[in-house]
GUTOR-453482 format. One record per residue (C-alpha): residue in three letters; z, y, x. Coordinates in steps of 0.25 Angstrom, whole numbers, plus 5000, padded with zeros to 4 digits. Layout:
{node ALA {Z Y X}}
...
END
This chain:
{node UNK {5000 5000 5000}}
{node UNK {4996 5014 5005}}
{node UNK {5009 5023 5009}}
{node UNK {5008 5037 5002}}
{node UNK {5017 5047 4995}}
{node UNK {5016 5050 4981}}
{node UNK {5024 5060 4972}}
{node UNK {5037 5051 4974}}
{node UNK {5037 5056 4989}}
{node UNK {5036 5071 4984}}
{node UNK {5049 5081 4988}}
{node UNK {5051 5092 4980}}
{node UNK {5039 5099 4977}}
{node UNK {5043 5112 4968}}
{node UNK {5034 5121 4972}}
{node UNK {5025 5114 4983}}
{node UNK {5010 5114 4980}}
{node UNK {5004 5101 4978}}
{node UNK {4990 5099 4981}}
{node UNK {4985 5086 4971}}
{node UNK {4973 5081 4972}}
{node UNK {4969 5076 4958}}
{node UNK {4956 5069 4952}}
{node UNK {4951 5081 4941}}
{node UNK {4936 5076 4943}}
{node UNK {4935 5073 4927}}
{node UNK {4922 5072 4919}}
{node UNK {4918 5083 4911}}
{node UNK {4913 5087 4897}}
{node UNK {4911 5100 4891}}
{node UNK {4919 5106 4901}}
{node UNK {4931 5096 4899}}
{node UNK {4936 5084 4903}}
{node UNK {4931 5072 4896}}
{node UNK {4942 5063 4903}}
{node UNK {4955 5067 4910}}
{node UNK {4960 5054 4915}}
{node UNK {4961 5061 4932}}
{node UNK {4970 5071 4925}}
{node UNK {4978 5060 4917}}
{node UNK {4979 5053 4931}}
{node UNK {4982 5067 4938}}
{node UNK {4991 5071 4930}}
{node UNK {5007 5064 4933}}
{node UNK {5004 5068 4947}}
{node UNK {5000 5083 4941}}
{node UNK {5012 5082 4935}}
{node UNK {5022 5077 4943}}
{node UNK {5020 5087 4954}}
{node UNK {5020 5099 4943}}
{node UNK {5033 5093 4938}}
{node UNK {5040 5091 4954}}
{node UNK {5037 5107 4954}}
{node UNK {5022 5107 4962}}
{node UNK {5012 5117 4961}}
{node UNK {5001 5107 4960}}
{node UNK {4986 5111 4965}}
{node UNK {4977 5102 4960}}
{node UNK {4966 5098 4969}}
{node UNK {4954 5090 4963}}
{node UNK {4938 5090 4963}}
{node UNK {4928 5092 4950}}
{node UNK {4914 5087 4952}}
{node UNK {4905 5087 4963}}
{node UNK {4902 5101 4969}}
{node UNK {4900 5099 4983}}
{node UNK {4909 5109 4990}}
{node UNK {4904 5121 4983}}
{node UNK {4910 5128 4969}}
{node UNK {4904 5123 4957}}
{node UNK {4908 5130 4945}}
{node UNK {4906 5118 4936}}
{node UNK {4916 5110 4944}}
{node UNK {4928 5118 4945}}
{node UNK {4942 5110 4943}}
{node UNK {4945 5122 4934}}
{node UNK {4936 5114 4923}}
{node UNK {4946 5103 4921}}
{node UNK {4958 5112 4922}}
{node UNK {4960 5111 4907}}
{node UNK {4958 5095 4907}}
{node UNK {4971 5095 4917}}
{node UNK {4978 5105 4910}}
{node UNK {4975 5099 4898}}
{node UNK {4980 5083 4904}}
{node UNK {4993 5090 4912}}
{node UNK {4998 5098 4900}}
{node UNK {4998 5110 4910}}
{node UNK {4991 5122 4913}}
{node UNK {4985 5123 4927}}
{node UNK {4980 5133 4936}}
{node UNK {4967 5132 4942}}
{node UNK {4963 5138 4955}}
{node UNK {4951 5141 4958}}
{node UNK {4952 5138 4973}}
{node UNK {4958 5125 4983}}
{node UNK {4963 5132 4995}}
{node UNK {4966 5148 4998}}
{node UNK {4973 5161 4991}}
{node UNK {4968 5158 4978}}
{node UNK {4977 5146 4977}}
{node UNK {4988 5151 4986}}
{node UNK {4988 5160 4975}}
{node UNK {4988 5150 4963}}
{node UNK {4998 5143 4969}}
{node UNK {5008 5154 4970}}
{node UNK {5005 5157 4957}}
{node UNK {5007 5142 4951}}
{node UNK {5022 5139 4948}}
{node UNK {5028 5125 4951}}
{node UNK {5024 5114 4944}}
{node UNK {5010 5122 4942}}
{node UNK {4997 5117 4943}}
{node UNK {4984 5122 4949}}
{node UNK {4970 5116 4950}}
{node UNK {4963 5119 4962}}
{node UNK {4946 5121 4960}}
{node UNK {4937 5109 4963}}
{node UNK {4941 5104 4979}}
{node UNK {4927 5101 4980}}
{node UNK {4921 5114 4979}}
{node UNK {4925 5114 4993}}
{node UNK {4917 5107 5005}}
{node UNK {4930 5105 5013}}
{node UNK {4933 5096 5000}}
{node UNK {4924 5084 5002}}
{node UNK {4923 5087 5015}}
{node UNK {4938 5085 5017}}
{node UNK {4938 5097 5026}}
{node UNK {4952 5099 5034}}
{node UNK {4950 5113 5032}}
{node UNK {4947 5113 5017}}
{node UNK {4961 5102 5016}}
{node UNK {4971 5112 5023}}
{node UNK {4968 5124 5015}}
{node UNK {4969 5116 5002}}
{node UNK {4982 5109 5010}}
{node UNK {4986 5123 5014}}
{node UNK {4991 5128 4998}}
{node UNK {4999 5113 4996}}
{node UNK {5012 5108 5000}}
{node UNK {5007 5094 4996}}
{node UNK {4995 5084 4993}}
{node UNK {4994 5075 4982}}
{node UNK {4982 5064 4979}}
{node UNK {4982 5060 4963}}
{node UNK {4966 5057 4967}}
{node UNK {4964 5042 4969}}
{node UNK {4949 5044 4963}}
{node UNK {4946 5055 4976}}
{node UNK {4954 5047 4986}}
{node UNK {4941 5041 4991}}
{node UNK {4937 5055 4996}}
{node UNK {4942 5062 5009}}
{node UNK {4942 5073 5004}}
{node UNK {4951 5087 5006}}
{node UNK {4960 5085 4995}}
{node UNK {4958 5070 4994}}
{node UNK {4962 5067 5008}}
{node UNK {4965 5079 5018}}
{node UNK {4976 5085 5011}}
{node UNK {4983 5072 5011}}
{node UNK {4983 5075 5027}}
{node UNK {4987 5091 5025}}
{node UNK {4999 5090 5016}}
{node UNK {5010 5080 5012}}
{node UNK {5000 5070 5003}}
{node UNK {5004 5062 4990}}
{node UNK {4999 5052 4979}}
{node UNK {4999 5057 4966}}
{node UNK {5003 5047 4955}}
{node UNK {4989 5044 4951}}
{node UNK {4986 5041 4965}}
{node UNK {4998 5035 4968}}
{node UNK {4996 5026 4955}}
{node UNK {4982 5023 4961}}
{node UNK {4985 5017 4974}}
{node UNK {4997 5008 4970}}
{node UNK {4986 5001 4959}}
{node UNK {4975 5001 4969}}
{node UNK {4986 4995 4980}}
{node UNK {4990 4986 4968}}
{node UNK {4975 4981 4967}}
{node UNK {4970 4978 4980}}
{node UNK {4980 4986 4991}}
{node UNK {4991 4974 4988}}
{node UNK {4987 4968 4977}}
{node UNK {4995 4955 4970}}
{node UNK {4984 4944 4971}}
{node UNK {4976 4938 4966}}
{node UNK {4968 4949 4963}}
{node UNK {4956 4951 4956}}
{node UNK {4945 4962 4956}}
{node UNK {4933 4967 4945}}
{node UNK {4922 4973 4951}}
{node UNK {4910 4975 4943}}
{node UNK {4901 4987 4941}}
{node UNK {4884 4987 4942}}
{node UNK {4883 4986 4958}}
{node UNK {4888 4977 4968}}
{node UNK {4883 4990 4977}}
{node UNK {4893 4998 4972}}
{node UNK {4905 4988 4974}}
{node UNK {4901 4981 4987}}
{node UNK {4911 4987 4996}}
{node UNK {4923 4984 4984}}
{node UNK {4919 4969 4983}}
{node UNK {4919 4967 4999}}
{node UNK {4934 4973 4997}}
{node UNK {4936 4966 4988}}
{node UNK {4933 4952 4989}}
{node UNK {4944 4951 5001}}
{node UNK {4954 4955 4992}}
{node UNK {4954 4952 4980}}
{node UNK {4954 4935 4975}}
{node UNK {4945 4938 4963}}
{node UNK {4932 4949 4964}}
{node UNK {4927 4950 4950}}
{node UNK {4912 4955 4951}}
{node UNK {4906 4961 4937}}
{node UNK {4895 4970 4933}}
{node UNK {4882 4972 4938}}
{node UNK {4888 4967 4951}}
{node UNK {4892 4953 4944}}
{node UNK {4876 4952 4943}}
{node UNK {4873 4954 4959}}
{node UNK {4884 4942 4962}}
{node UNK {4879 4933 4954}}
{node UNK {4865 4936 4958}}
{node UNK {4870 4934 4973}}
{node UNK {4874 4921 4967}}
{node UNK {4860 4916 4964}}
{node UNK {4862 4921 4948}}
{node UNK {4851 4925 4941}}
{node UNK {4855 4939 4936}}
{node UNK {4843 4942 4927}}
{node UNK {4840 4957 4926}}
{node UNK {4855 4961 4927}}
{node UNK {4859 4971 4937}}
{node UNK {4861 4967 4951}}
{node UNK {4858 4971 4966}}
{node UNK {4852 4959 4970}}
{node UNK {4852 4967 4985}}
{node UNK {4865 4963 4984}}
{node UNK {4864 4947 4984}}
{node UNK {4870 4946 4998}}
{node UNK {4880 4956 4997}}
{node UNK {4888 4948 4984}}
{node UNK {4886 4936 4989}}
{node UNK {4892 4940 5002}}
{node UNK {4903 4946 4994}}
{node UNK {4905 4934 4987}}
{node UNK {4907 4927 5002}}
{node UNK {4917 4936 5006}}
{node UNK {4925 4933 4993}}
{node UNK {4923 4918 4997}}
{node UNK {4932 4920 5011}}
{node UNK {4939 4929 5003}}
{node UNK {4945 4921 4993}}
{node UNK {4940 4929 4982}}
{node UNK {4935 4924 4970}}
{node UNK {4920 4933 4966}}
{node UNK {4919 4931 4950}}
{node UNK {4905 4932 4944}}
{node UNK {4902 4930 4930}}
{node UNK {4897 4917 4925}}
{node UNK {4893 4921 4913}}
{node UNK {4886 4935 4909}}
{node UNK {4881 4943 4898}}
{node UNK {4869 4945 4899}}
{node UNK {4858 4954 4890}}
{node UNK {4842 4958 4893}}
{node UNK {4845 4973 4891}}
{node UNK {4856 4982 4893}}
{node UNK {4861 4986 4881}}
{node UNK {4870 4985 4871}}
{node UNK {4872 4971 4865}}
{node UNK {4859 4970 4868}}
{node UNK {4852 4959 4859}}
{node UNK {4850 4948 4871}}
{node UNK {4864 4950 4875}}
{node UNK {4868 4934 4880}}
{node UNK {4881 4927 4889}}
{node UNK {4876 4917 4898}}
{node UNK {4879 4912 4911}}
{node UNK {4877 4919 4923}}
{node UNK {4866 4909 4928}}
{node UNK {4859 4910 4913}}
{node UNK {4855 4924 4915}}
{node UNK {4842 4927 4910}}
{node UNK {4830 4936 4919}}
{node UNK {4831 4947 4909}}
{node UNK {4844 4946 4907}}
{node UNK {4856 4956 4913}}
{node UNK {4871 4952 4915}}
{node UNK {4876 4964 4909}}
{node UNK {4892 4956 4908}}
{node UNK {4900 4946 4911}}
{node UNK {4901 4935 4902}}
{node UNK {4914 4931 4892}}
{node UNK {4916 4917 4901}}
{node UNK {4917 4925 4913}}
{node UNK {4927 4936 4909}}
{node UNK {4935 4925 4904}}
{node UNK {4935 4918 4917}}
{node UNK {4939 4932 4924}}
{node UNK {4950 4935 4915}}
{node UNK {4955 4921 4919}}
{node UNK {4954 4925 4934}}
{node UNK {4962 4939 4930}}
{node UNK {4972 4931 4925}}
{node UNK {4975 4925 4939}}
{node UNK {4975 4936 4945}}
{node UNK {4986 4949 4948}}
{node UNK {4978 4959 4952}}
{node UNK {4964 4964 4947}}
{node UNK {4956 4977 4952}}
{node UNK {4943 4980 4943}}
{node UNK {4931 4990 4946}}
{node UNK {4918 4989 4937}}
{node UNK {4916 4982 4925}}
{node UNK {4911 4968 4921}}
{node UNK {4899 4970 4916}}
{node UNK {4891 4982 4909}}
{node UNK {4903 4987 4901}}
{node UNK {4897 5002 4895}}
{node UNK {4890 4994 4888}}
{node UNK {4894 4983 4876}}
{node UNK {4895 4971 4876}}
{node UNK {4895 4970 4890}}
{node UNK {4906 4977 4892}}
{node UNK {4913 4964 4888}}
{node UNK {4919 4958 4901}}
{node UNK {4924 4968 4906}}
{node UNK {4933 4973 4894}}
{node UNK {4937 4957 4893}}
{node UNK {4940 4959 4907}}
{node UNK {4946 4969 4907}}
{node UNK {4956 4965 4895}}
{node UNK {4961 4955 4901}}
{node UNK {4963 4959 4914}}
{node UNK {4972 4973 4907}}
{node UNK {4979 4959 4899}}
{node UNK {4985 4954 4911}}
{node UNK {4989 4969 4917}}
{node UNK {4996 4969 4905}}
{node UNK {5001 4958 4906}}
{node UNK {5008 4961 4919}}
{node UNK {4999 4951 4929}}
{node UNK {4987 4957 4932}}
{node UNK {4987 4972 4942}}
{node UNK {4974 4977 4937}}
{node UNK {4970 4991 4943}}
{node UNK {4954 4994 4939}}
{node UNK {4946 5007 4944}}
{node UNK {4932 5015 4944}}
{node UNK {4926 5022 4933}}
{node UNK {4917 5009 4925}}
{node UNK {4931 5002 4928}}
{node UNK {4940 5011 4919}}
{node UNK {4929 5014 4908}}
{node UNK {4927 4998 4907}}
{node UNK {4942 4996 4905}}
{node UNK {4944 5009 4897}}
{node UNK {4932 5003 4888}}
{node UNK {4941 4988 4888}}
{node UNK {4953 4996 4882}}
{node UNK {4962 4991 4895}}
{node UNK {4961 5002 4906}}
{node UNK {4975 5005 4904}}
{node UNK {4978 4991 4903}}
{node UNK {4976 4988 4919}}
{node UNK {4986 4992 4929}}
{node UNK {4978 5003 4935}}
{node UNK {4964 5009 4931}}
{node UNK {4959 5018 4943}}
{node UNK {4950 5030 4936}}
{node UNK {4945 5033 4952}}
{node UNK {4931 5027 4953}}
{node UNK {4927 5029 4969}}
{node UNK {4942 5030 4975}}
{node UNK {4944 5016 4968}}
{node UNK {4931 5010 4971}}
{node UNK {4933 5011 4987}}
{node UNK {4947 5007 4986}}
{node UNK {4941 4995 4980}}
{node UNK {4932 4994 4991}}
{node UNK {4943 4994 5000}}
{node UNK {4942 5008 5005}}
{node UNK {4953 5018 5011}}
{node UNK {4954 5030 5002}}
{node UNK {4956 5042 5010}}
{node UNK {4962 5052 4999}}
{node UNK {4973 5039 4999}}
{node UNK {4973 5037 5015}}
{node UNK {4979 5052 5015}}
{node UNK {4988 5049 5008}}
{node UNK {4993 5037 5016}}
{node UNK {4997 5048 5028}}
END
């Protein structure tokens, strides 16, 4: 388990400006936001350093403008969906370093809240510019990270101002690592993993992770198709990097030495177009697949079977879905999946922690994302730490 602080290690802070580095990137609609779960998730930390007396700066990115001002993307656009989730008004500062905040922060009372303007209206930014870091560090007595989703970035205010100022986890973040330790840090064994989404391209470097430490890869989605191809399958017109032959079944020989188990689908659901319930919509077995055909889901035989492994198991990590889930009915293994695997959390001997945007939709759409022990709303951050990658907005914070 990584070693950082998190509030718990705060003194007393009346008065001391904390610079926190949230996650207020939230989709947009006619000016405001159409979800605020980053603010829900922000938000006990918000709070907490508010209530221990803190002027609290808020520091967080909106869109992608490239180091320069944009006037679409300033923070100040979701300061009233902030205001709105905290209960509290806030003031916004149209600036991230210099006189015009000195100012606002003489001006904010203890327990106040300021929001900076968009961090990356600034090269030094994404840059991670030393500079750019110490006159943001300069105005703060100390750093908070309640950013999981940005931790895969170096950036200024995701990583060098964990090396300027006395550097904490927030609750979200904190929340994060000990689930993400939970699942694949130090897991309780056997541990079982879904990875499913259209391309093996996409998820090669998290299967190679994977297979040495986990006892049972599940492979789903589009991906399911290239595995079984590499097995000599007949796959029909389904999706599938057939360039990729090799690659799986080298994969599959690694998880051999390994001791891990790869499940593929022995029977499919398979349709010539795709489409809602589309009139030729059949099961079969894998090896019954038709030259028009697609495998657009795993088949009832085959979810069953993986239920049955879930139930051996005590731990189980879940990115991408099982099959074409947006659309019906193949959006059936998963939410049957998915249902059962959120039955044994509940009932106390299954740690399931999911992550990635299809990942939290899928189990939003199955009625049971807050069913499973932890569902990570970051989709980047979570992917690489499935691929085994060191995050360094969480590295900082080790110092």
């Amino acid at each position: 388990m990584s070693h950082f602080k998190t509030l718990d290690d705060l003194g007393d802070v009346t008065g001391k400006v904390a610079l926190l580095r949230v996650d207020l990137n939230l989709p947009m609609k006619d000016g405001s936001a159409t979800d605020v779960t980053r603010v829900e998730a922000a938000k006990p930390t918000i709070l907490e350093l508010c209530d221990k007396g803190a002027k609290v700066l808020l520091l967080a990115h909106f869109g992608r403008p490239r180091g320069q001002r944009h006037s679409t993307m300033s923070t100040s656009f979701v300061q009233g969906d902030v205001e709105e989730v905290l209960g509290k008004e806030i003031m916004f500062i149209p600036e991230v370093m210099g006189p015009v905040v000195e100012q606002a922060v003489g001006i904010l009372r203890d327990g106040d809240i300021g929001l900076l303007d968009n961090v990356r209206f600034w090269p030094g930014e994404e840059a991670n510019d030393p500079d750019f870091a110490r006159g943001i560090a300069a105005i703060g007595d100390f750093y908070v990270n309640d950013a999981f989703s940005a931790a895969h970035r170096a950036h200024a205010t995701t990583e060098g101002l964990a090396h300027l100022l006395p550097a904490y986890a927030g609750r979200a973040m904190e929340a994060e690592l000990k689930a993400l330790d939970a699942a694949l840090g130090n897991p309780e064994q056997p541990v079982a993993a879904v990875v499913g989404g259209a391309k093996v391209s996409t998820k090669l470097d998290v299967l190679q992770n994977l297979v040495g430490r986990v006892q049972h890869l599940i492979i789903g989605g589009g991906m399911a198709n290239t595995f079984l191809a590499a097995r000599g399958v007949d796959v029909g017109q389904s999706l599938c990097e057939h360039d990729l032959a090799g690659t799986a079944r080298t994969i599959m020989d690694e998880a051999d030495h390994a001791g891990c188990t790869v499940h593929l689908p022995y029977d499919v659901v398979v349709a010539q177009q795709f489409a809602a319930n589309p009139p030729s919509l059949r099961t079969c077995n894998v090896h019954e697949v038709a030259s028009n055909e697609m495998i657009l889901d795993i088949g009832p035989q085959a979810v069953e079977a993986l239920g049955d492994v879930l139930k051996t198991c005590r731990t189980l990590v879940w990115n991408g879905p099982l099959g074409a889930f947006e659309t019906e009915p193949f959006d059936a293994a998963t939410v049957a999946l998915a249902k059962t695997a959120a039955a044994l959390t509940q009932d106390g001997s299954l740690t399931s922690v999911a992550g990635g945007g299809d990942t939290v939709a899928a189990l939003a759409h199955a009625g049971v994302k807050d069913d499973f022990t932890f569902v990570s709303t970051a989709g980047g951050a979570f992917l690489e730490w499935m691929e085994g990658k060191e995050l360094p907005g969480v590295a900082a914070l080790n110092s």
